[in-house]
FIMARRO-176744 format. One record per residue: residue number from 1; y negated, z, x negated of N, C-alpha, C in turn. Coordinates in steps of 0.1 Angstrom, whole numbers, plus 5000, padded with zeros to 4 digits. Layout:
pos/n_y/n_z/n_x/ca_y/ca_z/ca_x/c_y/c_z/c_x
NUM/Y/Z/X/Y/Z/X/Y/Z/X;
...
***
This chain:
pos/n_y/n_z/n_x/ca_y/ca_z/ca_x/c_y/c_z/c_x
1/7299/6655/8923/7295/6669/8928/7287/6675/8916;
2/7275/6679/8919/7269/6691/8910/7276/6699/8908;
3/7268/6703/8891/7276/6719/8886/7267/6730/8892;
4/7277/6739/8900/7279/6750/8911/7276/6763/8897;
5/7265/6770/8905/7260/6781/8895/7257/6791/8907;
6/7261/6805/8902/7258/6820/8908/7254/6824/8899;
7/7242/6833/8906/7237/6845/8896/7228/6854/8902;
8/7227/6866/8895/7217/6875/8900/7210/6884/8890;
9/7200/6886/8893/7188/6891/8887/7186/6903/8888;
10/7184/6918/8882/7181/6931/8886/7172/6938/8877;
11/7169/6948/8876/7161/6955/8868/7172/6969/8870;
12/7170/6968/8851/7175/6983/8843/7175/6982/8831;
13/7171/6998/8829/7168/7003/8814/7152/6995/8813;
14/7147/6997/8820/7131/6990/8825/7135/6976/8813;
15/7148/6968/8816/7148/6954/8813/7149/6945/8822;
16/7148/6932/8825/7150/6923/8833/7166/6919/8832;
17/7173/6918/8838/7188/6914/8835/7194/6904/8844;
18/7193/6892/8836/7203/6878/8846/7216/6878/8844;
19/7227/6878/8854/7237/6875/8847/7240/6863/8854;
20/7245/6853/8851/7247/6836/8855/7266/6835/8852;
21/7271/6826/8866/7285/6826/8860/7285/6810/8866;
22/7290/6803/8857/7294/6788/8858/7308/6783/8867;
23/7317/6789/8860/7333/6786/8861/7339/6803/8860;
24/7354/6801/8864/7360/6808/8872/7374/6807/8871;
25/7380/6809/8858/7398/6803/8853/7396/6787/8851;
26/7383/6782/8849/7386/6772/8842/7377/6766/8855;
27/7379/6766/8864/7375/6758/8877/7358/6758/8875;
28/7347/6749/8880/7337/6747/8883/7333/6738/8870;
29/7344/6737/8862/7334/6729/8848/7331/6712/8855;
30/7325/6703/8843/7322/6689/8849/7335/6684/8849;
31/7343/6679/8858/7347/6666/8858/7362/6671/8860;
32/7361/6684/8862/7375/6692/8865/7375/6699/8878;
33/7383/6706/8878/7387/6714/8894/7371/6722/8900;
34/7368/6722/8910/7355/6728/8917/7359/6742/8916;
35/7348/6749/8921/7353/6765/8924/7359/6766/8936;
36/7370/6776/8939/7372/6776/8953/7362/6787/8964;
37/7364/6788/8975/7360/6796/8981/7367/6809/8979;
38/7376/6813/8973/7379/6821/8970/7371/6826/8957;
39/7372/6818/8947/7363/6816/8936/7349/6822/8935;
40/7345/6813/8943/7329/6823/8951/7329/6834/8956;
41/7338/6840/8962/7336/6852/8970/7340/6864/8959;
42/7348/6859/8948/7354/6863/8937/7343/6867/8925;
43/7332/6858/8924/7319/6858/8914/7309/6862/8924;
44/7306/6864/8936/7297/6869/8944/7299/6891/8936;
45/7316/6894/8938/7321/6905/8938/7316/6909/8922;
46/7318/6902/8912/7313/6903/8896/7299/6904/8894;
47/7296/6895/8903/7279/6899/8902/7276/6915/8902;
48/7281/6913/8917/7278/6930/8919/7282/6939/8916;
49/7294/6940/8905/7302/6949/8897/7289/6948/8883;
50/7285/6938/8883/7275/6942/8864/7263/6947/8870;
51/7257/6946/8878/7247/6955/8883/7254/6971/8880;
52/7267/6972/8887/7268/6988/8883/7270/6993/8871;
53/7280/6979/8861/7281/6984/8846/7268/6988/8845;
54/7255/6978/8842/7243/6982/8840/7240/6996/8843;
55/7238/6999/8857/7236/7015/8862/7241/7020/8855;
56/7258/7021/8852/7265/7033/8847/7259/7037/8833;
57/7256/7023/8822/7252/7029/8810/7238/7029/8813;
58/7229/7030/8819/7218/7036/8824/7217/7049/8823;
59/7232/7054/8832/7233/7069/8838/7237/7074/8823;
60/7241/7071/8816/7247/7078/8809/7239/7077/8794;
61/7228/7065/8790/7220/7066/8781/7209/7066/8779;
62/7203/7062/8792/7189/7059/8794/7181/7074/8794;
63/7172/7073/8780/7164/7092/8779/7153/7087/8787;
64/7149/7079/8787/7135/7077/8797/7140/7083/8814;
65/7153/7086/8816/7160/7093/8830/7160/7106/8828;
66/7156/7118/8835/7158/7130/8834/7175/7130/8839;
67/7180/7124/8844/7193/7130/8852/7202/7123/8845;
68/7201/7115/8830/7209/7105/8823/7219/7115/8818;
69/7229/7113/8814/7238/7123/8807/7233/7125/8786;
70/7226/7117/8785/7219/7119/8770/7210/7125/8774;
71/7204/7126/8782/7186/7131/8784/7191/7147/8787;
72/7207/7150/8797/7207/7164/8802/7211/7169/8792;
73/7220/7160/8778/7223/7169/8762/7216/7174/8758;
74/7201/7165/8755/7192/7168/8747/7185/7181/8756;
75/7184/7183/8768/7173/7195/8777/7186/7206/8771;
76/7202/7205/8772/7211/7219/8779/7217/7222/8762;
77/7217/7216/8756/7224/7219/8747/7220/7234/8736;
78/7231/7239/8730/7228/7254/8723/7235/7249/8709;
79/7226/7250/8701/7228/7253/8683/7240/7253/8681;
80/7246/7247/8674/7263/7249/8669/7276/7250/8678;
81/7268/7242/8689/7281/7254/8700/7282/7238/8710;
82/7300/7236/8709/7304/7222/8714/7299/7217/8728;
83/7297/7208/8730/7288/7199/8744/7293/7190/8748;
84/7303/7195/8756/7311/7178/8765/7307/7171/8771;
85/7309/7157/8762/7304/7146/8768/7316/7135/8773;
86/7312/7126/8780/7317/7113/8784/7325/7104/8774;
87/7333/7096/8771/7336/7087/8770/7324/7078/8764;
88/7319/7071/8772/7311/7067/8763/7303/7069/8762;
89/7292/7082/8764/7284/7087/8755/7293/7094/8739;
90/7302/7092/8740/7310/7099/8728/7311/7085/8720;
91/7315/7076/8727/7314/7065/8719/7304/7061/8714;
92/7293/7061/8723/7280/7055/8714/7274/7066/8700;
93/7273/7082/8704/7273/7086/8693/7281/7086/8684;
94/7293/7079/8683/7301/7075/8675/7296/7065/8665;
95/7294/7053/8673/7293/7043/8666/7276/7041/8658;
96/7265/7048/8663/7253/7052/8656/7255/7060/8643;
97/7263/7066/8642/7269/7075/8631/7270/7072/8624;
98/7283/7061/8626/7287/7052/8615/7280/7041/8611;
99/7265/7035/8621/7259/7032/8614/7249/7033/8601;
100/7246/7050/8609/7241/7058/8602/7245/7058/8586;
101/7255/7059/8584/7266/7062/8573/7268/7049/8562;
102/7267/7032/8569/7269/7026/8564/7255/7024/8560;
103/7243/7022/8566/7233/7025/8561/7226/7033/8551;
104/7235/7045/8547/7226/7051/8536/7224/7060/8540;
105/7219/7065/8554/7211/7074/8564/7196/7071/8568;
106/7197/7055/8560/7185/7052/8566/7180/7043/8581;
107/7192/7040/8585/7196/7042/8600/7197/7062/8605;
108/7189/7064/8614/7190/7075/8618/7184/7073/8635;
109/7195/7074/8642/7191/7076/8658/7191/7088/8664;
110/7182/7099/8652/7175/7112/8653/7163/7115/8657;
111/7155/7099/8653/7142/7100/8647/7131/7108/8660;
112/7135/7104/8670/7127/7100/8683/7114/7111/8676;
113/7118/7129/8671/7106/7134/8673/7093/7129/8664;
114/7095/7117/8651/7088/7113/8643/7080/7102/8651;
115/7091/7096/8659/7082/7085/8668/7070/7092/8675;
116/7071/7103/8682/7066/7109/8695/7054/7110/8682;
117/7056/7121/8670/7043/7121/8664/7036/7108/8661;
118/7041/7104/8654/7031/7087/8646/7025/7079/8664;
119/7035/7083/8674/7024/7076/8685/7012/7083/8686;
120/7012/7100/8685/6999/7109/8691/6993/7103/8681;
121/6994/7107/8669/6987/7100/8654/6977/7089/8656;
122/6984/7077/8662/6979/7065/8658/6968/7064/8672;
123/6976/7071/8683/6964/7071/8697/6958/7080/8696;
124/6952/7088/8687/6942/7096/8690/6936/7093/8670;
125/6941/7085/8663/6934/7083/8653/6932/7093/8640;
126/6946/7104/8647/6944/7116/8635/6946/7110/8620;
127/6939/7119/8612/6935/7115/8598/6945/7131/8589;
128/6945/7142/8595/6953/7151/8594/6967/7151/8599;
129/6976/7150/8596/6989/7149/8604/6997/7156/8599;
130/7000/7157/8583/7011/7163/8576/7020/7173/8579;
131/7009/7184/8583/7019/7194/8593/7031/7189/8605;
132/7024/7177/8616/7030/7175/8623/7040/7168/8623;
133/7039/7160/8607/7051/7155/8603/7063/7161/8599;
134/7059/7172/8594/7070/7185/8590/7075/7191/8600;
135/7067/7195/8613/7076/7199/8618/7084/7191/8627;
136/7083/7174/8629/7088/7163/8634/7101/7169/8624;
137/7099/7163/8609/7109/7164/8604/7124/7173/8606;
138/7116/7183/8607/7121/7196/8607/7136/7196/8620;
139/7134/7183/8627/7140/7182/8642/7151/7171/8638;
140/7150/7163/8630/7154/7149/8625/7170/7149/8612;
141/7177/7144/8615/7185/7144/8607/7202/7143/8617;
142/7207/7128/8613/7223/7123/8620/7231/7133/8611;
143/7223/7138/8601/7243/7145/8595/7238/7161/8602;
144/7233/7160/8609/7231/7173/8619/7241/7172/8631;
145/7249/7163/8638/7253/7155/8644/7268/7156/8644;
146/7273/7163/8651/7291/7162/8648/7297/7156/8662;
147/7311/7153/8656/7319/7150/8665/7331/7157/8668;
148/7332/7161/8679/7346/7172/8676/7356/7162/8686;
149/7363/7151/8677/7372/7143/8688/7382/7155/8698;
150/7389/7165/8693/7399/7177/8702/7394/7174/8719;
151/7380/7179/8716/7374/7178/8731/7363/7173/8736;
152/7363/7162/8731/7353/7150/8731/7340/7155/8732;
153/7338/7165/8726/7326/7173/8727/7315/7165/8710;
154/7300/7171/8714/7295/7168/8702/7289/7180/8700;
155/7283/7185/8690/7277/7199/8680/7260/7193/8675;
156/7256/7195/8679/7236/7195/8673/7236/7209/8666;
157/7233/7207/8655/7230/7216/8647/7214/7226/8639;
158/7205/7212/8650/7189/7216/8648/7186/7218/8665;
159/7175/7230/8661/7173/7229/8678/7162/7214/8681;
160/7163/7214/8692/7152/7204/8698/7151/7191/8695;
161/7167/7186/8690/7168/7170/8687/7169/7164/8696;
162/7163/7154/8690/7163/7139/8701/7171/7129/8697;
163/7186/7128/8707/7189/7116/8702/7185/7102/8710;
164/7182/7086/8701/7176/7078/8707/7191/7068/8712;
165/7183/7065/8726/7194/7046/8732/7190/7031/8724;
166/7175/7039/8714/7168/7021/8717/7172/7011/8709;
167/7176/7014/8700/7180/7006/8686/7191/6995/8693;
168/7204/6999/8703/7213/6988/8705/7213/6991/8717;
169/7207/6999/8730/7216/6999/8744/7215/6982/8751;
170/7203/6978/8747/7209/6962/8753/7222/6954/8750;
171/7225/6956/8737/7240/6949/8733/7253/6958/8735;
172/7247/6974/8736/7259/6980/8747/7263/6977/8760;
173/7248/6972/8768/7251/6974/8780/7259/6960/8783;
174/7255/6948/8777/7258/6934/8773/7275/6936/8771;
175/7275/6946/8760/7294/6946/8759/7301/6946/8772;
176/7294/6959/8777/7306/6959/8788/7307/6949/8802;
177/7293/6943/8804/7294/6935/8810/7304/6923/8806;
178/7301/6919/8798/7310/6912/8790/7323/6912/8789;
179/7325/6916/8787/7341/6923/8788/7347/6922/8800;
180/7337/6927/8809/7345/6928/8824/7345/6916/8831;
181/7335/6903/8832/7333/6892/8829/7348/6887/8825;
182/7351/6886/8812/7361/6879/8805/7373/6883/8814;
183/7371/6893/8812/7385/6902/8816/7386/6898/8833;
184/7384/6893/8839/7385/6886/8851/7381/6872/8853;
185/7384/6866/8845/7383/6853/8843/7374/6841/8846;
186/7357/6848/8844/7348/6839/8840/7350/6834/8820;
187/7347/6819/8828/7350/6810/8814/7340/6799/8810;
188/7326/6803/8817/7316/6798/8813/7305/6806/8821;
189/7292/6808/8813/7284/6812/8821/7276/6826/8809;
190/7263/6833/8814/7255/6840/8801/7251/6852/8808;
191/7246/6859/8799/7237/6870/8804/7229/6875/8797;
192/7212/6875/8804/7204/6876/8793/7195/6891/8800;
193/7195/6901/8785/7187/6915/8791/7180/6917/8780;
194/7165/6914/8789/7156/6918/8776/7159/6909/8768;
195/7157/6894/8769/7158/6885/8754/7168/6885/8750;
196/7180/6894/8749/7194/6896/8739/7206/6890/8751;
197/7207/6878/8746/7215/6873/8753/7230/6868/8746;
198/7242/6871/8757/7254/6865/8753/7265/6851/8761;
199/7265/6843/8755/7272/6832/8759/7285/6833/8761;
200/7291/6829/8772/7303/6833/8778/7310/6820/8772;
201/7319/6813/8768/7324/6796/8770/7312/6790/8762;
202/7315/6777/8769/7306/6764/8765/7297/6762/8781;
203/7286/6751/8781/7282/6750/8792/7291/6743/8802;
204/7286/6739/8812/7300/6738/8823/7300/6725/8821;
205/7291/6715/8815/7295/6701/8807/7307/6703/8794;
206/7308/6711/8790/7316/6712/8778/7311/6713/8764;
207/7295/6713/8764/7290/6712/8751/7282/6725/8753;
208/7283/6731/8739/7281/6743/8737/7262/6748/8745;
209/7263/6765/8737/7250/6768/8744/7241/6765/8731;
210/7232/6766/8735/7222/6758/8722/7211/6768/8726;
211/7206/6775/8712/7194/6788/8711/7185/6781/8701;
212/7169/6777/8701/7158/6778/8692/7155/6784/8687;
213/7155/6785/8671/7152/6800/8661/7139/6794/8654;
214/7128/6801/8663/7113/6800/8659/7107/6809/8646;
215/7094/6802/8642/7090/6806/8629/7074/6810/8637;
216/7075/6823/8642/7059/6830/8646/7050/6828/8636;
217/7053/6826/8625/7044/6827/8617/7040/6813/8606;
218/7048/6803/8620/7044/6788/8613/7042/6782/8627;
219/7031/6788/8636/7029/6786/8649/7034/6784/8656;
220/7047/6789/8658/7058/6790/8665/7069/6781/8663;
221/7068/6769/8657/7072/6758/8649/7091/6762/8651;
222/7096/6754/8656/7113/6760/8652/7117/6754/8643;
223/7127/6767/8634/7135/6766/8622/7144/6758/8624;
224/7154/6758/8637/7168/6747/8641/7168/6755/8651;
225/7183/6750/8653/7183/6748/8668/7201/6757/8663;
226/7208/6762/8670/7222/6772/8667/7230/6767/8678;
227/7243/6769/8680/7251/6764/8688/7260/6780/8691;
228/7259/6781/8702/7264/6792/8708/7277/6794/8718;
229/7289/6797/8714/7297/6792/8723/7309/6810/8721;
230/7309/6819/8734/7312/6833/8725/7306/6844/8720;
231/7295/6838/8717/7281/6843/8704/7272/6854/8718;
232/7266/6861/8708/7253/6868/8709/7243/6867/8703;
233/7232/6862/8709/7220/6864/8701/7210/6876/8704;
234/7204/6889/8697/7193/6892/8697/7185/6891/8683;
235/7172/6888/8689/7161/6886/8681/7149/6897/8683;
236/7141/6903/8671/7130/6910/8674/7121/6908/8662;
237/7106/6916/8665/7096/6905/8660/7091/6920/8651;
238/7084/6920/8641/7072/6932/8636/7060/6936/8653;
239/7062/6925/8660/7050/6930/8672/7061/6935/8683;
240/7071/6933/8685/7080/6944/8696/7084/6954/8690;
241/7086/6955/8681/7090/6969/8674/7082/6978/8669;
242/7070/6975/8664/7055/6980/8659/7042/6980/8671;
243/7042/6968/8675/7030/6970/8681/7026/6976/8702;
244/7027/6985/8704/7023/6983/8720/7007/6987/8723;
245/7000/6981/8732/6993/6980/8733/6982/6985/8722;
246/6984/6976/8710/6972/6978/8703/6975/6989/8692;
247/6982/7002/8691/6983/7008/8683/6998/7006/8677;
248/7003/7008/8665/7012/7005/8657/7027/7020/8662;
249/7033/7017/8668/7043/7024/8675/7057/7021/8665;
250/7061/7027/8657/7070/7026/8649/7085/7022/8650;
251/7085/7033/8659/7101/7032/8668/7112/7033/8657;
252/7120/7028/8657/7130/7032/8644/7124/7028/8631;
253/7115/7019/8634/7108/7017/8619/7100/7027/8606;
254/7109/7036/8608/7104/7050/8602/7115/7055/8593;
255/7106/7058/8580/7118/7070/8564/7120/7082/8572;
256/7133/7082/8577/7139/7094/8584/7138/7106/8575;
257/7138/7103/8558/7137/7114/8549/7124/7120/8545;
258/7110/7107/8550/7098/7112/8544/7091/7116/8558;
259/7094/7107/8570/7087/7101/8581/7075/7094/8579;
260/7072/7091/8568/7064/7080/8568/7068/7067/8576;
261/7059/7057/8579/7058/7039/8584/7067/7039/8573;
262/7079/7026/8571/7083/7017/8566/7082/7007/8571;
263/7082/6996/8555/7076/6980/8557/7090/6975/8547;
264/7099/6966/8554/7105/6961/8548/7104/6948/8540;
265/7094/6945/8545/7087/6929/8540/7094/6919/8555;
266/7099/6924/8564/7097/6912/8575/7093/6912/8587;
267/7090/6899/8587/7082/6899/8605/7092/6894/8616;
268/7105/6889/8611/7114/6884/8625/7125/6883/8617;
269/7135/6887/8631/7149/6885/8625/7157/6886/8638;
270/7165/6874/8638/7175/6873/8646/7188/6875/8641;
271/7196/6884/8649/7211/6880/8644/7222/6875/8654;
272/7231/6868/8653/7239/6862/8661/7254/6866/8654;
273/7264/6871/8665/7276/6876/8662/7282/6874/8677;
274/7300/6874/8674/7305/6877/8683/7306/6891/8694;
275/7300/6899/8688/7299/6913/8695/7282/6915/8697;
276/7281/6916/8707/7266/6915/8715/7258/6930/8707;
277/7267/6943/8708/7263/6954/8705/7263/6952/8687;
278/7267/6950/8682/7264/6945/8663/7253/6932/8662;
279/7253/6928/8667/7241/6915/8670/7225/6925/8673;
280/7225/6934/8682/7216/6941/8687/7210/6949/8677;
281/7219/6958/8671/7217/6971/8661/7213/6961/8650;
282/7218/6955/8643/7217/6948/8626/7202/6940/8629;
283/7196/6940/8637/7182/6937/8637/7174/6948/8635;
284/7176/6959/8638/7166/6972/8638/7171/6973/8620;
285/7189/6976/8617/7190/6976/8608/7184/6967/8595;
286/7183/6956/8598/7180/6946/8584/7164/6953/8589;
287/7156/6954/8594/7143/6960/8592/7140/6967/8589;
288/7149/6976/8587/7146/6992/8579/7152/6991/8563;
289/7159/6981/8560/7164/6984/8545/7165/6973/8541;
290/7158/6959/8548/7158/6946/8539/7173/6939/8541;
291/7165/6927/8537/7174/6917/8535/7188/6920/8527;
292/7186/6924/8514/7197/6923/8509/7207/6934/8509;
293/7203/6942/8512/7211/6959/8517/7215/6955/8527;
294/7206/6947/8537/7211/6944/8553/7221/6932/8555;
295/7222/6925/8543/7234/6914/8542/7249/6921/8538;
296/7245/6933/8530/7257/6941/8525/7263/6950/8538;
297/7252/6954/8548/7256/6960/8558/7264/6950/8562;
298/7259/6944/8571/7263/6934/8579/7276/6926/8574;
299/7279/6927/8566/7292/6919/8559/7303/6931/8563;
300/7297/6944/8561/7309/6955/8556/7312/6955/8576;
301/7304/6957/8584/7308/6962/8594/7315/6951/8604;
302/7310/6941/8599/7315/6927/8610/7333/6927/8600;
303/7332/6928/8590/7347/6929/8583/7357/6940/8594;
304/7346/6956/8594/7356/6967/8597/7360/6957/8616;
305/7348/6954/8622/7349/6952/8634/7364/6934/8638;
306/7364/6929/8625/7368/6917/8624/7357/6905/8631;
307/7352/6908/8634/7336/6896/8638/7327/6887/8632;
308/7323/6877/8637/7315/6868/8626/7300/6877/8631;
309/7293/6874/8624/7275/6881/8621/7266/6870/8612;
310/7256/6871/8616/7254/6857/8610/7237/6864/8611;
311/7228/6858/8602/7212/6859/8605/7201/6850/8603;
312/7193/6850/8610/7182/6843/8605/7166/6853/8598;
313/7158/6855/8589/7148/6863/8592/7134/6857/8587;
314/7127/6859/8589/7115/6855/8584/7100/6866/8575;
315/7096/6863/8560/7095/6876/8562/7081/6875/8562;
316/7071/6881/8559/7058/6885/8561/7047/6876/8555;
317/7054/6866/8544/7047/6855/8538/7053/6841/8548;
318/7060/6843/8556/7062/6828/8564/7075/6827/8556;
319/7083/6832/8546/7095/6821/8540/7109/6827/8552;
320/7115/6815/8553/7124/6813/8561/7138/6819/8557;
321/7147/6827/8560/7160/6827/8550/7172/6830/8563;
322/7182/6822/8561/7193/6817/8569/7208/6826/8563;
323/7218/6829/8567/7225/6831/8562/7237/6823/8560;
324/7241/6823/8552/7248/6812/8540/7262/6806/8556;
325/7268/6815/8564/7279/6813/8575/7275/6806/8586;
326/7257/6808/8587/7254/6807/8600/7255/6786/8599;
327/7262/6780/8606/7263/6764/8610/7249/6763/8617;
328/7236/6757/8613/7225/6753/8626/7217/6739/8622;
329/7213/6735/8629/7207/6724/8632/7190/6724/8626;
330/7189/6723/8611/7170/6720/8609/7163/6716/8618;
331/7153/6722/8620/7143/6711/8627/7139/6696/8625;
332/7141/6697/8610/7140/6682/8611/7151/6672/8612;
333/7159/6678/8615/7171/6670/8620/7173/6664/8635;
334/7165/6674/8641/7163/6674/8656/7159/6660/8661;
***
C-alpha cells in the first residue's frame, strides 16, 4: 500500500499556506499500521482547525486588516492611558520586546512610520527628506511600549505608533499550528507559509526531511543539503526584504535611532531551530546587527527558550558561513 497523505491549501496573511499530515499516533508510516477511517476523518477535522488558527492570528495581527485587533490598537489608542488586549496580542508584544532588548534596540517593531517614509522617498525619488525623517522618527521607539501584566493591558506612550506583524507572524502563525498538530497526535507530516516551513516527525518512510541551502550568489549552486526532523526552517534574501517592485523597500532593515538604510554586509540567511517563531525573527535579526552580535543573540535566546538555533548566511561578497551546531551535508558530498 502507498503512503496515504492529506492536506490543504489556503491563503492568509496574503501568504500561501500548506499544511500536509502523513501519520496519525504513529499509524500511516511505511511498513506499519495504515490510517484508520477514523484517522482520516480525524486529519480531515485538523486540517480545518489550522485554517482557523491561521484566521485567528490573522484577526488578531494582521495591520494590513482594518478590523485586526493590532490595527484597532494602533487607530483607538490614547497616550499613556492602559489598552486591553488579548492574550496573544499581549504575548506577541511581549516577546518583540524582549527581542527588542536582547538586541540592543536595534530590533524595534516600531519602525513601520520610517518604513512608510523611505517607501514615499524611494517612489517618488525625493532627494530632500530629512524633515520627513524626523518626524517618522519622532513616532518610533519599543521603549515607548509598556506592559502592564495586572490587566493585560499595554501603554503607547508616543501618539501615532505603528506597531509591526512582519518580522515573525509566519513562525507565529506556524507555532500554533504546530502545537495543535502535535498536541493531537500527528507524527509526521509539514507546513509550509510563505517559504518558512516546519517539519513535524521524519517522512512517513522513516528518513528524515531533507532542506537545500542555496548560494544566490554562486548561481543558485547549493551549499548542502540539512536534515530536518522537528526543525523549522525560514530563510530570507537582501531582494525579499529590500527590494519590491524595483524600488529598495527597507522594512525592518532600518537604524530605528538614525532611520537611515542599514547594510549589514548580507545577502541571505537562513535559520533553522526547533521553534518555528525564533527561526522566523533571528533572520530579520542577524540582518540588522550582523553575524557576530546575531550569533550572540541567537545563543542567548535559544538558551532562555531551551532550543537548538542553528544558521546558515551568505554575505554580499559570495562567502559562505555555517554555524559551528548546524550537522549538514556539503554539496560536494552529495
Amino acid at each position: 500500500m502507498g503512503i496515504e497523505e492529506q492536506s490543504t491549501t489556503f491563503n492568509e496573511f496574503e501568504n500561501l499556506i500548506t499544511v500536509v499530515i502523513h501519520s496519525i499516533q504513529g499509524r500511516g508510516m511505511r511498513g506499519g499500521d495504515p490510517l484508520t477511517e477514523k484517522d482520516k476523518k480525524d486529519i480531515k477535522v485538523l486540517l480545518s482547525e489550522c485554517r482557523g488558527i491561521a484566521n485567528k492570528v490573522s484577526r488578531c495581527l494582521n495591520t494590513r486588516i482594518n478590523r485586526a485587533e493590532l490595527s484597532s490598537l494602533m487607530r483607538r489608542y490614547e497616550v499613556n492611558k492602559p489598552f486591553k488586549i488579548s492574550p496573544m496580542l499581549y504575548e506577541f508584544i511581549e516577546a518583540n520586546l524582549h527581542v527588542y532588548d536582547l538586541a540592543e534596540g536595534d530590533y524595534d517593531f516600531t519602525v513601520t512610520p520610517l518604513t512608510i517614509a523611505w517607501r514615499e522617498i524611494d517612489e517618488k525619488g525625493l532627494t530632500d527628506y530629512d524633515d520627513m525623517l524626523q518626524e517618522a522618527l519622532s513616532r518610533v521607539g519599543a521603549e515607548y511600549v509598556e506592559l502592564v501584566p495586572e490587566s493585560s493591558s499595554v501603554i503607547l506612550k508616543l501618539p501615532n505608533m505603528r506597531l509591526d506583524h512582519g518580522a515573525s507572524y509566519r513562525g507565529y502563525t506556524l507555532r500554533y499550528m504546530k502545537e495543535h498538530l502535535v498536541k493531537n497526535g500527528v507524527t509526521s507530516g509539514y507546513i509550509n507559509m510563505g517559504g518558512t516551513l516546519h517539519m513535524i516527525g521524519c517522512k512517513p518512510d522513516g528518513s528524515p526531511w531533507r532542506s537545500s541551502l542555496l548560494n544566490q550568489l554562486d548561481e543558485g549552486n547549493a551549499i548542502g543539503v540539512i536534515e530536518l526532523q522537528d526543525k523549522a526552517i525560514a530563510s530570507a534574501t537582501v531582494d525579499e526584504r529590500g527590494y519590491v517592485k524595483g524600488t529598495r523597500l527597507y522594512r525592518h532593515l532600518i537604524n530605528p535611532y538614525t532611520g537611515k538604510k542599514r547594510d549589514a554586509g548580507l545577502f541571505s540567511v537562513s535559520c533553522i531551530s526547533d521553534s518555528p517563531w525564533l527561526a522566523d525573527i533571528t533572520t530579520t535579526v542577524m540582518f540588522l546587527i550582523g553575524l557576530e552580535r546575531g550569533e550572540k543573540f541567537m545563543k542567548q535566546i535559544s538558551e532562555e527558550m531551551n532550543v537548538f538555533t542553528a544558521y546558515t548566511a551568505v554575505n554580499n561578497e559570495g562567502e559562505v558561513f555555517v554555524s559551528r551546531s548546524l550537522e549538514f551535508i556539503p554539496a560536494g558530498e552529495l
